[in-house]
PLY file of the C-alpha trace (Angstrom):
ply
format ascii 1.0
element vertex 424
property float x
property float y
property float z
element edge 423
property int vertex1
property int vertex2
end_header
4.18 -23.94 19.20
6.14 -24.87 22.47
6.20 -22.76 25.39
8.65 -22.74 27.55
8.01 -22.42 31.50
9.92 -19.16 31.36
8.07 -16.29 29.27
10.45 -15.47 26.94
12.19 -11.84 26.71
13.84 -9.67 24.20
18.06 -9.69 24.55
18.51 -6.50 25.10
22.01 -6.93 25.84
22.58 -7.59 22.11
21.03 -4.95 20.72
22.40 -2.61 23.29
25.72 -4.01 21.61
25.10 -3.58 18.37
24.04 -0.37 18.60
27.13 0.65 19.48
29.32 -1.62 17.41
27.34 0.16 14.53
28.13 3.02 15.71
31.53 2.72 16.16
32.36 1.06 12.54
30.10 3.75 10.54
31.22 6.97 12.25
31.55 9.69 10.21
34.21 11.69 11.35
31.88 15.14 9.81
29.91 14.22 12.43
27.34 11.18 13.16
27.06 8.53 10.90
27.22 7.40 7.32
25.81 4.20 5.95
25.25 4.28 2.34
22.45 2.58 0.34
24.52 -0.31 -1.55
27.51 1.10 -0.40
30.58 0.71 2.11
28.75 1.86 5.15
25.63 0.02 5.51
27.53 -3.32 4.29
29.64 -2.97 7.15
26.43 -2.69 9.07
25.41 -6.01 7.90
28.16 -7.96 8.41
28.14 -7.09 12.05
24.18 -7.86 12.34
24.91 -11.33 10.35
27.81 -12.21 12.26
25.49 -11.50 15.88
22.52 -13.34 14.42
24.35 -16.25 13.84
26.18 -16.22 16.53
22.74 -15.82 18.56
21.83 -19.03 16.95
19.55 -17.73 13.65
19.83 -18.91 10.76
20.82 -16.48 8.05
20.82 -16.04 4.16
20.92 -12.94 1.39
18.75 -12.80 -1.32
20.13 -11.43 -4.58
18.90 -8.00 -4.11
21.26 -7.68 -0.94
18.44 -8.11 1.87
19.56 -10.22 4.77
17.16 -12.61 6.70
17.94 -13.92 10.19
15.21 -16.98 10.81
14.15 -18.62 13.80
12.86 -21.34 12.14
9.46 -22.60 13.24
7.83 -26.25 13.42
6.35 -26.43 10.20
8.70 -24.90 7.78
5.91 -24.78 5.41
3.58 -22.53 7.00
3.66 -18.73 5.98
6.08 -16.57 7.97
6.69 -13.44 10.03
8.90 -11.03 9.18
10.04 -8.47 11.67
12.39 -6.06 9.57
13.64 -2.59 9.16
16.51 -1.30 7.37
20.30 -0.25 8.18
21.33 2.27 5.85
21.41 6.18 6.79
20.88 9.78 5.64
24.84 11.37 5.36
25.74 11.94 8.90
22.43 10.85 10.13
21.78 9.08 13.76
22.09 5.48 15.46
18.52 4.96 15.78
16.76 5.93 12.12
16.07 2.23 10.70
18.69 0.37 13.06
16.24 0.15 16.01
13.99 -1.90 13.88
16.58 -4.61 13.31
18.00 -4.89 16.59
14.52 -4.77 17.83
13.50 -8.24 15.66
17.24 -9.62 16.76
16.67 -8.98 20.23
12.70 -10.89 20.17
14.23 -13.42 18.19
17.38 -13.76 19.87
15.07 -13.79 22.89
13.10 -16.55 21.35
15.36 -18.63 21.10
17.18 -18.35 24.37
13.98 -19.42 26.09
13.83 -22.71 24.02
10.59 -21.10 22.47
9.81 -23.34 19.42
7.60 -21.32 17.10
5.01 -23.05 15.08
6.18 -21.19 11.52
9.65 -19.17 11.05
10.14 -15.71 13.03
12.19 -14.06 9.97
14.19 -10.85 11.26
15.33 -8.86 8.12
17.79 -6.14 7.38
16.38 -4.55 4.29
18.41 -2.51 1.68
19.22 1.05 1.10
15.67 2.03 2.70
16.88 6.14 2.84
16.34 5.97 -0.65
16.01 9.67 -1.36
19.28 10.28 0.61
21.15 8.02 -2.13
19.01 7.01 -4.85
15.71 9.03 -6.49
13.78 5.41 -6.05
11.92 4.34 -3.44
12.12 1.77 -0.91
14.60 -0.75 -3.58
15.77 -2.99 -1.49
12.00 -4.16 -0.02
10.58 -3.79 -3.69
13.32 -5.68 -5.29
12.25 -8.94 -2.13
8.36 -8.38 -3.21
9.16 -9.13 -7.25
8.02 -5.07 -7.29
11.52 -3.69 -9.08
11.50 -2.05 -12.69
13.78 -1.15 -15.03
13.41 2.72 -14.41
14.03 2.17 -11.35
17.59 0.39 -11.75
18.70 2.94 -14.03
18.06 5.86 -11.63
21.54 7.51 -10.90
22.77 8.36 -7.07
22.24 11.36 -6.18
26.29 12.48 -6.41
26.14 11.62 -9.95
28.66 8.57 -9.30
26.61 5.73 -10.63
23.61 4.05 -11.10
21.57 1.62 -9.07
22.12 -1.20 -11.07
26.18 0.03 -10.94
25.86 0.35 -7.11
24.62 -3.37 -6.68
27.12 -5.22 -8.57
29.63 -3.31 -7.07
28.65 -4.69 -3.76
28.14 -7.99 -4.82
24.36 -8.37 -5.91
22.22 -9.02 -9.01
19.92 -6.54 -10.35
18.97 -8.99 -13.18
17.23 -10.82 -10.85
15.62 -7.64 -9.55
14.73 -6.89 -13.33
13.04 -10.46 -13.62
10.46 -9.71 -10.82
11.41 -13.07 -9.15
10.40 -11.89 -5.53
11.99 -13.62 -2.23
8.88 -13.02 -0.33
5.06 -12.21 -1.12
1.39 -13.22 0.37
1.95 -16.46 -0.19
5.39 -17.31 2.07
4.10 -14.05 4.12
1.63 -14.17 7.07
2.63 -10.06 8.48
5.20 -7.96 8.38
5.71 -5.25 11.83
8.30 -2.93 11.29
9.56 -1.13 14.26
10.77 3.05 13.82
11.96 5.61 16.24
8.97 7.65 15.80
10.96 10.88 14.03
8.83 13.63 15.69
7.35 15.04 19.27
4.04 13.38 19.16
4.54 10.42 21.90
7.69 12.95 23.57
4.85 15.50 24.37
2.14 13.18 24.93
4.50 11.17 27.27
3.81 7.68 25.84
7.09 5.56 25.05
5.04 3.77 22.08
2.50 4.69 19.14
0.54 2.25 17.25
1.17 3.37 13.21
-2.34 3.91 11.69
-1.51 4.97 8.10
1.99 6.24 5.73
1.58 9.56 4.15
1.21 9.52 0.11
3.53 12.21 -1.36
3.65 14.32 -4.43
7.54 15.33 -5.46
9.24 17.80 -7.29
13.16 16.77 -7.53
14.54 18.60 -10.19
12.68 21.72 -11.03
13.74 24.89 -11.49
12.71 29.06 -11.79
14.80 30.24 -14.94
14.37 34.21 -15.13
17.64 36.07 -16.92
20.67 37.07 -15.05
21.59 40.79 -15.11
23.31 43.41 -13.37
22.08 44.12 -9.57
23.35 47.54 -9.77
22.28 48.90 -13.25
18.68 46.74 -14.07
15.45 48.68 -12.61
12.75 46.26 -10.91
10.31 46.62 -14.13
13.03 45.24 -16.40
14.02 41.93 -13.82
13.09 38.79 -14.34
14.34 38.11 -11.00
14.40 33.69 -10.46
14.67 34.13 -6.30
11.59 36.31 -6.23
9.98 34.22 -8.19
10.63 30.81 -6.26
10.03 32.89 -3.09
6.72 34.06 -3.98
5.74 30.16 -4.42
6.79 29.01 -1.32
5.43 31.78 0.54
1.82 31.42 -1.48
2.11 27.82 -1.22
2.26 28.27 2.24
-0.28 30.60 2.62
-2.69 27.74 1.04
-1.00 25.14 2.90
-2.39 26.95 6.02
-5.78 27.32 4.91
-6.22 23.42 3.99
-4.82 22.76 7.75
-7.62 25.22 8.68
-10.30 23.10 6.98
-8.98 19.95 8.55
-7.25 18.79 6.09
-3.53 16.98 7.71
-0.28 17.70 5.62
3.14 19.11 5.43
4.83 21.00 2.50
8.98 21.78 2.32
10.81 23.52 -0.17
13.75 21.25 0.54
16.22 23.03 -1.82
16.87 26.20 -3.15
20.31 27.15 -5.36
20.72 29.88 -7.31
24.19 27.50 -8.52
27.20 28.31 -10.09
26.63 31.41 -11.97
25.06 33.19 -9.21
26.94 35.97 -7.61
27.35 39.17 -5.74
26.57 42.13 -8.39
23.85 40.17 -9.99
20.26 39.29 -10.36
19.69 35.56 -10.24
18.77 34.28 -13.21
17.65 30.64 -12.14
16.86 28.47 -8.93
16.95 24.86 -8.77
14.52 23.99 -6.39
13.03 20.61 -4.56
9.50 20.79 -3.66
7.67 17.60 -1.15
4.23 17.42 -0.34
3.20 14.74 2.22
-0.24 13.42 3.10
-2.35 10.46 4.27
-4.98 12.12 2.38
-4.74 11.94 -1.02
-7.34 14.42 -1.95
-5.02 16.82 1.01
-2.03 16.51 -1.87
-4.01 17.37 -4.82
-5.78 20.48 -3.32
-2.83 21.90 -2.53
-0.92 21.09 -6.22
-3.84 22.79 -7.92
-3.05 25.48 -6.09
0.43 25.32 -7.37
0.08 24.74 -10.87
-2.37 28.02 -10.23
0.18 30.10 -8.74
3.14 29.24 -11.43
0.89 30.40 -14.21
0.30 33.40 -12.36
3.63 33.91 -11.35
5.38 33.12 -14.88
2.98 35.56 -16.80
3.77 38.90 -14.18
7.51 38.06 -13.03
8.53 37.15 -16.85
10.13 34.24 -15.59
9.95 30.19 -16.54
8.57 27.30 -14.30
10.23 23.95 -15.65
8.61 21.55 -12.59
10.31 18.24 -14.54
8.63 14.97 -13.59
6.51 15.09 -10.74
7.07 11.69 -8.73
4.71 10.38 -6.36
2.49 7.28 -4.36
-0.86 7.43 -2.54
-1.27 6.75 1.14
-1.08 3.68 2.38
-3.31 2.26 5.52
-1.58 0.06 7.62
-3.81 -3.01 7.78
-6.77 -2.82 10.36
-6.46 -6.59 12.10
-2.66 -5.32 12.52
-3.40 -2.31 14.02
-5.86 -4.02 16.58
-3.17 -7.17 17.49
-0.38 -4.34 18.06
-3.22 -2.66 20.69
-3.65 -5.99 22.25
0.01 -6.92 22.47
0.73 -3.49 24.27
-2.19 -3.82 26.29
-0.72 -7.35 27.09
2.88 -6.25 27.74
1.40 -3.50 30.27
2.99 -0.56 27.54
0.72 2.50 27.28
0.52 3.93 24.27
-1.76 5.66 21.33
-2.78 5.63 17.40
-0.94 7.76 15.08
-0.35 8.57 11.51
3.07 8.21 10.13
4.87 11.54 8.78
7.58 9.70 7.20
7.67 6.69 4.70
8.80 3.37 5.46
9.11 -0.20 3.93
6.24 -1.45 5.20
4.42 0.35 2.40
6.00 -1.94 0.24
4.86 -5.06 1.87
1.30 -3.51 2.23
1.38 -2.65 -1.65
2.32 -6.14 -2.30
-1.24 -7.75 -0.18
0.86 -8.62 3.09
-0.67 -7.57 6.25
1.62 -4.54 7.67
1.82 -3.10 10.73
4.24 -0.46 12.25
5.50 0.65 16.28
6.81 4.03 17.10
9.29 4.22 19.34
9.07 7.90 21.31
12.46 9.55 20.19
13.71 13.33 20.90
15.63 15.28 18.76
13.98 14.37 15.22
15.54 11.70 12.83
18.17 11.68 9.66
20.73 14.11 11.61
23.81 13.10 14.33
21.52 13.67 17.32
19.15 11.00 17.01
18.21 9.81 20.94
16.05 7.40 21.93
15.82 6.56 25.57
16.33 2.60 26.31
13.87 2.02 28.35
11.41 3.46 25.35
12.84 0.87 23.62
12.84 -1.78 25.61
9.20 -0.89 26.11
8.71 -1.29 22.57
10.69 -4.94 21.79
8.10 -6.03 24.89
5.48 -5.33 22.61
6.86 -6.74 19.84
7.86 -10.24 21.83
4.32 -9.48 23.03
2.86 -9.87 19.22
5.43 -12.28 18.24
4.47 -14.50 20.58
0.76 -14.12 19.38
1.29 -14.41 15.47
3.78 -17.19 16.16
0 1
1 2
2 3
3 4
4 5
5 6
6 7
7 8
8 9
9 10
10 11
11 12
12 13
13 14
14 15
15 16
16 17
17 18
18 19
19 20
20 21
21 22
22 23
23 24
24 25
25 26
26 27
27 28
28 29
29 30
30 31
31 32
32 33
33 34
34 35
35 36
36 37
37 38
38 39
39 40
40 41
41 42
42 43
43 44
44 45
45 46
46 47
47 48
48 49
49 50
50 51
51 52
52 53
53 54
54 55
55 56
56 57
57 58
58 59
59 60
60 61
61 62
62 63
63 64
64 65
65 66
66 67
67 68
68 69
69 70
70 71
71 72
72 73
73 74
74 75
75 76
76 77
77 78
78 79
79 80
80 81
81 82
82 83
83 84
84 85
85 86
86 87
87 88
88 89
89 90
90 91
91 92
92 93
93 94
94 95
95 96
96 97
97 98
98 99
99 100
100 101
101 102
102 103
103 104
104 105
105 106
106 107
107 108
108 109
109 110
110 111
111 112
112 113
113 114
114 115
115 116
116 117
117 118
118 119
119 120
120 121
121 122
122 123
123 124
124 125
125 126
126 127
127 128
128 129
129 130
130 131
131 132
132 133
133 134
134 135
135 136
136 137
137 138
138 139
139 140
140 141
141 142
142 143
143 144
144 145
145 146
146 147
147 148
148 149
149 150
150 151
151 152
152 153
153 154
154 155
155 156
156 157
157 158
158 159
159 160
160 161
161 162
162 163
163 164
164 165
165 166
166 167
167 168
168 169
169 170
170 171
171 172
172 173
173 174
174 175
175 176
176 177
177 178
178 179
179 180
180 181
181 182
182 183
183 184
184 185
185 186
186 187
187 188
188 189
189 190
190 191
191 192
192 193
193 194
194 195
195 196
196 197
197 198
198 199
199 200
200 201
201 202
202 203
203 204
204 205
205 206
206 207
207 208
208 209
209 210
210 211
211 212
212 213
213 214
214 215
215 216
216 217
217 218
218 219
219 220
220 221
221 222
222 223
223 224
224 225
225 226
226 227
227 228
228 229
229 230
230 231
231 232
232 233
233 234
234 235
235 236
236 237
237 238
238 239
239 240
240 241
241 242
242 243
243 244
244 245
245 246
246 247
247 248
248 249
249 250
250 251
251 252
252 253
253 254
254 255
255 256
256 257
257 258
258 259
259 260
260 261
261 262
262 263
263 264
264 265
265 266
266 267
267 268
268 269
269 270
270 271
271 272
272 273
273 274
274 275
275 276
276 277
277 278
278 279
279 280
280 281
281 282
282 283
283 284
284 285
285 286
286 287
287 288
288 289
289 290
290 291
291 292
292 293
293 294
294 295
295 296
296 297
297 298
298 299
299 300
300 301
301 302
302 303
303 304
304 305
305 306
306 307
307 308
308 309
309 310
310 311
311 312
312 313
313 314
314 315
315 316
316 317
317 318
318 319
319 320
320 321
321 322
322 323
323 324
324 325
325 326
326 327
327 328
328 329
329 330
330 331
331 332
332 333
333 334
334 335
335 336
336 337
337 338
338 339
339 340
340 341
341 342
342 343
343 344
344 345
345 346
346 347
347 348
348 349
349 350
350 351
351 352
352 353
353 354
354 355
355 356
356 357
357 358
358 359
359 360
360 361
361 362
362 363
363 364
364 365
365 366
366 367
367 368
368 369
369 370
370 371
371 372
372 373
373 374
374 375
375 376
376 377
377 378
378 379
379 380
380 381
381 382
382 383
383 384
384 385
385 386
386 387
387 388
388 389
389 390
390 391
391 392
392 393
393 394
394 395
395 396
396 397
397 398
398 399
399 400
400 401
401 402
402 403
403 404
404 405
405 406
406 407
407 408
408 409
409 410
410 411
411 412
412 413
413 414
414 415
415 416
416 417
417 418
418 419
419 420
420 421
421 422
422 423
């Protein structure tokens, strides 16, 4: 590589831009902003973040799957890659920050990069990956990154959004791309054109807030196990004229789980055990009404872990507690498919040249877990070294008040350059 006399820093002029360019073309006028996975919003994202990158000097190309790379190109083309990516759809009405700090954080080292007259030895790749909030829009995870890794399937395509509107095969011809090419399991990118992926997050909790540390080092992504579409059927009746000993009452029933659930949710937290459990949704639906006893519940049950024994303690527990429930409530459990994926480590030598390159930059910061999923798990699960940063963030993630203070992030793209300039 060639370095130039002046250490190279990240623009954060551009990404300060686009931020609010973003911003200002996905508002949703509910409040926030909306960006849909293979949809209106987040393609309007990526025509903005193309039309900087190139302007910034990057080269830039789409793969058929919809996932757009920005490439510093390095001295031997040949040699494996880094990819710096993150994603730029949203949650409905979500924030500025969820996913879109990532990208503007690889634009801004690249962009950076460049403007010194750094030459890298192999390509810097900064890339905008698809429909990442896949829950939010699709019941898949992670398509867009699985679809670059040759990791798609056929279920997965055929999975409907979550309005009902179409599927996600539908979705990306609509906007242009080729899920037949997704089907194939031809991949853009794998261990062989891939030296490391980092993928930089707003952190989407307190941890580094209350610790006062601008930057975490990601150790691990939690393994879930999901309920989507189960449900408590019991028999509707009238509120006013049905005893308790002839009700087969679905509310009761549903809130009897998620208080027991909860009760052994704290006692694994009390034998060490690290994990969270929501009851995301509950609706009684369209028959439900004043004057009666509910006769079903629809409900939407996550469990989150980076232990995987953590998420099947506490689902024996369920399954135990919907027998007992069914059998003295008179009432039906119908869980549906159970969906699900183990924890994922991020890799150790990634870990350790993230501590160095803070170290280096002069950034303070600490190990964590991740609460959340991200798309490095699929570039883990396909044998690429992964690594993730947390950028300290108030006010949670996936709703309109998202912040994230700039000098966190700036903090954060110095430790990126930082490794960058390493792995480069």
């Amino acid at each position: 590589m060639t370095m130039p006399s002046n250490r190279p820093a990240p623009d954060l002029d551009l990404a300060r831009d686009l931020f609010a360019r973003i911003h200002d073309a996905t508002r949703d006028p509910r409040g926030g902003v909306t960006r849909e996975g293979y949809g209106p919003g987040e393609q309007r994202a990526h025509d903005i973040v193309r039309a900087a990158a190139e302007g910034a000097g990057l080269r830039t190309r789409t793969d058929p799957a919809g996932n757009l790379y920005m490439t510093l190109p390095g001295t031997d083309r040949a040699a494996k890659r880094i990819v710096i990516g993150s994603h730029l759809d949203s949650v409905a009405q979500g924030g500025d920050y969820d996913g879109t700090a990532g990208v503007m954080a690889g634009l801004a080292v690249a962009a950076g990069l460049r403007r010194a007259g750094f030459a890298p030895r192999r390509d810097v790749e900064v890339m905008a990956i698809r429909s990442e909030e896949g829950g939010a829009w699709f019941p898949t995870p992670f398509p867009g990154s699985r679809a670059a890794l040759g990791l798609m399937d056929a279920a997965a395509l055929a999975t409907r959004r979550m309005d009902g509107s179409v599927t996600l095969e539908e979705a990306m011809r609509q906007s242009g791309f080729d899920p037949d090419w997704c089907r194939s399991g031809a991949r853009e990118l794998g261990p062989h054109n891939v030296e490391a992926y980092v993928e930089l997050h707003i952190e989407q909790g307190l941890v580094l807030e209350e610790a006062a540390l601008p930057v975490g080092i990601v150790t691990g992504l939690p393994g879930n196990r999901r309920h989507r579409f189960a449900r408590v059927v019991g028999e509707y009746n009238h509120s006013g004229t049905t005893p308790r000993r002839h009700r087969r009452d679905a509310v009761l029933a549903a809130a009897e789980l998620a208080h027991r659930l909860e009760a052994a949710w704290i006692r694994l937290e009390e034998a060490g055990h690290e994990l969270v459990c929501t009851f995301c949704v509950f609706d009684t639906g369209p028959r439900a009404g004043f004057g009666k006893v509910p006769g079903e519940v629809a409900l939407k049950l996550d469990v989150r872990s980076g232990e995987q024994r953590a998420l099947d303690l506490l689902f024996g527990e369920m399954h135990a507690l919907v027998a007992e429930i069914e059998a003295r409530r008179g009432v039906r459990f119908e869980m549906g498919p159970e969906q699900g994926r183990a924890p994922v480590p991020m890799h150790p030598a990634m870990i350790d040249a993230l501590d160095r390159a803070a170290a280096e930059a002069g950034v303070p910061c600490r190990r964590m877990p991740s609460g959340g999923g991200h798309d490095a798990q699929s570039f883990a699960g396909a044998g690429i070294p992964a690594g993730m940063i947390f950028v300290r963030s108030q006010n949670g993630s996936h709703n309109p008040d998202e912040a994230m203070r700039m000098e966190d992030f700036d903090a954060a793209c110095r430790v990126l350059m930082a490794w960058a300039l390493a792995a480069a």
